[in-house]
C-alpha positions in Angstrom: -11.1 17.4 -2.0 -8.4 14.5 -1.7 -8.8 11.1 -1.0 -7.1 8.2 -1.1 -9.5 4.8 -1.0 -8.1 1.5 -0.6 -9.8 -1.6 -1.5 -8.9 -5.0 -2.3 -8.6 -6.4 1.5 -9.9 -9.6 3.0 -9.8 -13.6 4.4 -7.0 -15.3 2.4 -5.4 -18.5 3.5 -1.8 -18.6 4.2 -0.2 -19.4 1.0 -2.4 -17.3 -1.0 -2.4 -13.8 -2.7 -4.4 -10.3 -2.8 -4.0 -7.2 -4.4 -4.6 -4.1 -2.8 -5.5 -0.4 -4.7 -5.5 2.8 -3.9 -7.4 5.4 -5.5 -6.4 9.3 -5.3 -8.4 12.4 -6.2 -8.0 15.9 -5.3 -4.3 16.6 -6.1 -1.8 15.5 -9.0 -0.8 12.1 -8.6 1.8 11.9 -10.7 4.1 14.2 -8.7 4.0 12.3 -5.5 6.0 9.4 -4.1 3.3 6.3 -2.9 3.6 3.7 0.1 2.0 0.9 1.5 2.0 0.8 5.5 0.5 -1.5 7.8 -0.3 -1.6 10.9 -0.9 -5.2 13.4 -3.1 -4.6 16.4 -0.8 -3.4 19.5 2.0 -2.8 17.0 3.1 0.4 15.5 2.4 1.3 11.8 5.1 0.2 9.3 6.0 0.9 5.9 6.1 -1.8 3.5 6.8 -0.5 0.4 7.8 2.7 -1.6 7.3 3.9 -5.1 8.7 7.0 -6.3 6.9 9.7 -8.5 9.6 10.0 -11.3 10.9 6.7 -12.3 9.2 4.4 -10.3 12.1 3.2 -8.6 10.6 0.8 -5.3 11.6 0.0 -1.8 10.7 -2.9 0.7 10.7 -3.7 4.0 12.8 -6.9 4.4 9.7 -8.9 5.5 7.8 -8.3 2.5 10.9 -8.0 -0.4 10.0 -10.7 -2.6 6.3 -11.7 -2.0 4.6 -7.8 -2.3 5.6 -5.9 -5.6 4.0 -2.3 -5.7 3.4 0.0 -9.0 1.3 2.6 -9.8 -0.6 3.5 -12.7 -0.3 7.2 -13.3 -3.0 7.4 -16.1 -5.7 6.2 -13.5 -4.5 7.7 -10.2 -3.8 4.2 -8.4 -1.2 2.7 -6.7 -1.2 -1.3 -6.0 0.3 -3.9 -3.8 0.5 -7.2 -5.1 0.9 -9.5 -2.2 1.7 -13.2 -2.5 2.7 -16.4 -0.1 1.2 -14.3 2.2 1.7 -15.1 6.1 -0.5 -14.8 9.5 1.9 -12.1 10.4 1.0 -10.0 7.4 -2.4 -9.5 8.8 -3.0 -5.9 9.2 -5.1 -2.9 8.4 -3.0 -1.7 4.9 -2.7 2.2 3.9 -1.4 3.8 1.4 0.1 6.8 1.5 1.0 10.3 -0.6 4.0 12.4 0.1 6.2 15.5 -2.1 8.6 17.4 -0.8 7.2 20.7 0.8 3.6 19.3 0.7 1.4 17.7 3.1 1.1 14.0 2.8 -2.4 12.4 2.6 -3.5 8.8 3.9 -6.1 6.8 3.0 -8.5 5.3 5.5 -6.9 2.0 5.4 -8.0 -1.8 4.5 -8.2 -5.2 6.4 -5.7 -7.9 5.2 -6.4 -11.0 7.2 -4.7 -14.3 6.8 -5.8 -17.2 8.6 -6.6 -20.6 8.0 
Protein backbone atom coordinates (compact mmCIF):
# COMPACT_ATOMS: atom_id res chain seq x y z
CA UNK A 1 0.00 0.00 0.00
CA UNK A 2 1.60 3.60 -0.70
CA UNK A 3 1.55 6.40 1.32
CA UNK A 4 2.96 9.44 1.55
CA UNK A 5 2.60 11.32 5.27
CA UNK A 6 3.54 14.71 5.89
CA UNK A 7 4.23 16.17 9.12
CA UNK A 8 6.05 18.93 10.50
CA UNK A 9 3.18 21.78 10.03
CA UNK A 10 2.00 24.41 12.36
CA UNK A 11 1.67 28.28 14.03
CA UNK A 12 4.99 30.06 13.27
CA UNK A 13 5.39 33.73 13.48
CA UNK A 14 6.48 35.58 10.47
CA UNK A 15 10.07 35.61 10.49
CA UNK A 16 10.40 32.20 11.61
CA UNK A 17 11.13 28.60 10.22
CA UNK A 18 9.60 24.93 9.88
CA UNK A 19 10.53 21.93 8.43
CA UNK A 20 8.18 19.81 6.69
CA UNK A 21 8.66 15.62 5.94
CA UNK A 22 7.28 13.39 4.04
CA UNK A 23 7.31 9.82 4.55
CA UNK A 24 6.76 7.16 1.59
CA UNK A 25 5.99 3.49 1.67
CA UNK A 26 4.63 1.10 -0.77
CA UNK A 27 6.79 1.78 -3.94
CA UNK A 28 10.69 2.56 -4.51
CA UNK A 29 11.47 5.83 -3.56
CA UNK A 30 14.50 6.25 -4.88
CA UNK A 31 13.26 6.19 -8.53
CA UNK A 32 10.89 8.94 -8.25
CA UNK A 33 11.19 12.78 -8.70
CA UNK A 34 9.53 14.58 -5.16
CA UNK A 35 7.62 18.07 -4.83
CA UNK A 36 6.30 20.24 -2.38
CA UNK A 37 2.87 21.96 -3.39
CA UNK A 38 0.70 24.14 -1.58
CA UNK A 39 -2.32 25.22 -1.78
CA UNK A 40 -3.99 28.88 -0.02
CA UNK A 41 -7.77 28.66 0.63
CA UNK A 42 -9.72 29.99 -2.66
CA UNK A 43 -6.42 29.61 -4.55
CA UNK A 44 -5.28 26.87 -6.77
CA UNK A 45 -2.62 24.29 -5.71
CA UNK A 46 1.06 25.35 -6.60
CA UNK A 47 4.28 23.69 -6.79
CA UNK A 48 6.97 24.96 -4.71
CA UNK A 49 9.74 22.95 -5.16
CA UNK A 50 11.21 19.91 -7.14
CA UNK A 51 13.81 17.34 -6.46
CA UNK A 52 14.78 14.86 -8.95
CA UNK A 53 15.36 11.04 -8.40
CA UNK A 54 18.92 10.77 -9.95
CA UNK A 55 21.00 13.58 -8.92
CA UNK A 56 19.02 15.54 -6.87
CA UNK A 57 19.09 18.49 -8.97
CA UNK A 58 16.08 21.16 -7.33
CA UNK A 59 13.62 23.63 -8.69
CA UNK A 60 11.65 26.63 -7.04
CA UNK A 61 8.96 28.61 -7.45
CA UNK A 62 10.23 32.30 -7.49
CA UNK A 63 8.36 33.09 -4.26
CA UNK A 64 10.00 30.57 -2.31
CA UNK A 65 13.75 30.38 -4.12
CA UNK A 66 15.93 31.29 -1.38
CA UNK A 67 13.97 30.83 1.95
CA UNK A 68 12.63 26.89 1.30
CA UNK A 69 15.49 24.35 0.37
CA UNK A 70 14.17 20.72 -0.36
CA UNK A 71 16.25 17.29 -0.13
CA UNK A 72 15.52 13.97 0.30
CA UNK A 73 16.96 11.21 2.09
CA UNK A 74 16.84 8.08 -0.02
CA UNK A 75 18.03 5.71 2.85
CA UNK A 76 14.81 6.62 4.87
CA UNK A 77 12.24 7.26 2.26
CA UNK A 78 11.70 11.13 3.06
CA UNK A 79 11.64 14.08 1.42
CA UNK A 80 11.89 17.61 3.32
CA UNK A 81 11.23 21.25 2.97
CA UNK A 82 13.17 23.52 4.96
CA UNK A 83 11.24 26.73 5.07
CA UNK A 84 12.62 29.93 6.59
CA UNK A 85 11.72 33.97 6.87
CA UNK A 86 8.58 32.50 6.31
CA UNK A 87 5.60 34.97 5.27
CA UNK A 88 1.64 35.21 5.91
CA UNK A 89 1.32 34.41 2.34
CA UNK A 90 3.08 31.09 2.74
CA UNK A 91 0.22 29.85 4.78
CA UNK A 92 -1.17 26.88 3.16
CA UNK A 93 -2.00 23.21 3.43
CA UNK A 94 1.73 21.69 2.12
CA UNK A 95 1.90 18.26 -0.02
CA UNK A 96 4.27 16.45 -1.29
CA UNK A 97 4.21 14.67 -4.12
CA UNK A 98 5.66 11.38 -6.12
CA UNK A 99 5.98 11.20 -9.88
CA UNK A 100 8.21 8.63 -12.71
CA UNK A 101 7.75 8.66 -16.00
CA UNK A 102 5.00 6.02 -17.09
CA UNK A 103 3.84 5.64 -13.46
CA UNK A 104 1.11 7.02 -11.46
CA UNK A 105 1.97 9.78 -9.14
CA UNK A 106 1.00 9.56 -5.41
CA UNK A 107 0.10 12.56 -2.99
CA UNK A 108 0.16 12.68 0.42
CA UNK A 109 -2.77 14.00 2.44
CA UNK A 110 -1.22 17.28 3.01
CA UNK A 111 -0.21 19.50 6.22
CA UNK A 112 -1.13 22.93 7.69
CA UNK A 113 1.62 25.71 7.50
CA UNK A 114 0.16 28.80 9.19
CA UNK A 115 1.99 31.93 9.74
CA UNK A 116 0.57 34.58 11.72
CA UNK A 117 1.38 36.82 14.40
Amino acid sequence: QVQLVESGGGLVQPGGSLRLSCAASGFTFSTYAMSWYRQAPGKERELVATITAVGGSTNYADSVKGRFTISRDNAKNTVYLQMTSLKPEDTAVYYCRAQRLRSRDYWGQGTQVTVSS
